[in-house]
Each structure stands twice: as C-alpha cells, then as structure tokens.
C-alpha positions, 0 to 999 in steps of 0.5 A: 805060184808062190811071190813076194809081195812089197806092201807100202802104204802111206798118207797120200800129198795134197798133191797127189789127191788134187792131181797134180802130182802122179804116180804114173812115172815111176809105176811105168819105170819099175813094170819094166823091172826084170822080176816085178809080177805087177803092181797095184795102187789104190786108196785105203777105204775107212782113211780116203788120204791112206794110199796103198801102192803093192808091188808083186815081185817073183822073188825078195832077191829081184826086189832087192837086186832092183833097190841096187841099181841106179833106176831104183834113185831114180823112182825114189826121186821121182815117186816122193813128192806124192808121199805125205809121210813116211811109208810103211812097208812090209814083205811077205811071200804069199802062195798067191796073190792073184785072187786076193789084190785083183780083187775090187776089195783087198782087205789087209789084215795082220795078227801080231802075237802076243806077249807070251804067246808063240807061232805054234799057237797062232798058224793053226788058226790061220790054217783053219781061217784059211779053209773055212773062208772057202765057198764064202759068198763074194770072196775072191780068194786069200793067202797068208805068210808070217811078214820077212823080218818080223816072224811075230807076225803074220799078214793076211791078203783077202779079195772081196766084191765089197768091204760089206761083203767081208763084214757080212761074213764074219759078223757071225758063225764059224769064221767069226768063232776063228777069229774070236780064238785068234785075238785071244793069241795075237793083236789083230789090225785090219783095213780094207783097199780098192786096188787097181792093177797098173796097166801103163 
C-alpha cells in the first residue's frame, strides 16, 4: 500500500541522549493525526549522536493538512529542544514501507545523479536492485521512489536483521555488480538506523 514517508533526521541534544528531554510528547501528539500510518524513531548506527525520527503518512496531502493546523506549532515547540541541529528532512512516497522500517535495521540509501546523467539511465538499475535483492538471506524487504521535489534523486529504504547482514550481501556477487553500474550514473550515500516503532 502505497505512503509518503516523512524522513527527518538530525543531531540528537545533549538533552535528549542524557534523558532529560523526550520525544514522547509530540510523538503522542501526531499518532492521533488524522492520516499518520505510524512513526518511528532510532539512532543512526555509524553516528550514535545521528537521530532518525519517520513519519509514515497515507498521503503527502495529510502531512501537509496537519502542518496547517495549530497542533502542528505546538509539536514544533514541543519536539525542538531534543534537536541539536537543523533537521534534514526528505518525502518519498514508497510502495511500502512496512518490511523495510519494521525492521531491526533500516538501511537509508540514495543515489543522486550525476552531472549529465538522466533518470532514464538510473531506474533501470534501481528495478534490477529491486529484484535481485529478493531471497537475500536476513532481508526484510525494500522500496524505492525518486524524493518530492528533488527528482534527481532517488531514496531507498531496506530492513535487515543486522547492518553485517547487508554489508555481507553486497560484498560481492550480482548485487554488488548493480550497485558498481549505479555509481557510475548517481552519487551514492548510505547509512543504516535501528528503528523502533512509537507505541504510545
């Protein structure tokens, strides 16, 4: 089932790695949001101080109707002080995200084209990442979409048991091969979170 998925991700407070400052609140807050699927949060494994908080919405148009309202000022308020620098956020709409940020690893990757090269050139790529990532051992699934509002780009979301477990299967043989013709068309950037669904 196809979703827009809201990727933020930032340099997490010394308050919020001590304890003393929490999400909680405004994660409480938005689950009640007419059209958020579910959100998670968890840190960044090559940068522990690298916070990764997704929010899985039906639709772009529910993320942005909730930015219009007055509970969105208030979550802003209320979630800054665990934000220890500016937030980079993305918005992709996936097929599915399930398999991939239910994960006990969600890997982040996304391949950004370069100077002269086209999209054309890139999806095939993606497609054949896609299907030969199928039967991978400890791979819980994958998707990806070019990011809204930045089309040169293309976002992928991968779940594995383990960061080692993806690093295995890549290391050689066919998906390596892909991925050795994607970096010759797109800049490739990677990092891997352990995501943990917000229950309330």
């Amino acid at each position: 089932m196809p979703s827009v998925a809201q990727i933020t991700y930032f340099k997490a407070s010394e308050g919020y790695k001590s304890g003393s400052v929490s999400l909680d609140g405004p994660l409480t807050q938005i689950s009640k949001v007419n059209g958020l699927k579910q959100s998670y949060v968890g840190y960044q494994a090559e940068d522990g101080t690298v916070l990764f908080w997704v929010n899985d919405w039906v639709t772009k148009d529910a993320h942005d109707a909730f930015t219009k309202s007055v509970e969105y000022i208030g979550m802003g308020t209320a979630s800054r002080p665990a934000f220890g620098s500016e937030p980079t956020v993305n918005y992709v709409k996936f097929e599915d995200t399930k398999g991939a940020l239910g994960a006990p690893i969600t890997e982040f990757v996304t391949f950004t084209l370069k100077e002269g090269k086209n999209i054309g050139q890139l999806e095939p790529l993606v497609q054949e990442l896609h299907q030969k990532l199928v039967g991978t051992p400890k791979f819980h699934g994958d998707s990806w979409a070019p990011i809204i509002d930045k089309p040169n780009v293309y976002h992928g979301i991968l779940g594995w048991d383990t960061v080692e477990a993806h690093l295995d299967a890549v290391s050689d043989g066919p998906l390596k091969e892909v991925i050795d013709r994607v970096k010759l068309v797109a800049d490739l950037w990677l990092v891997h979170a352990a995501l943990k669904p917000f229950s309330g």
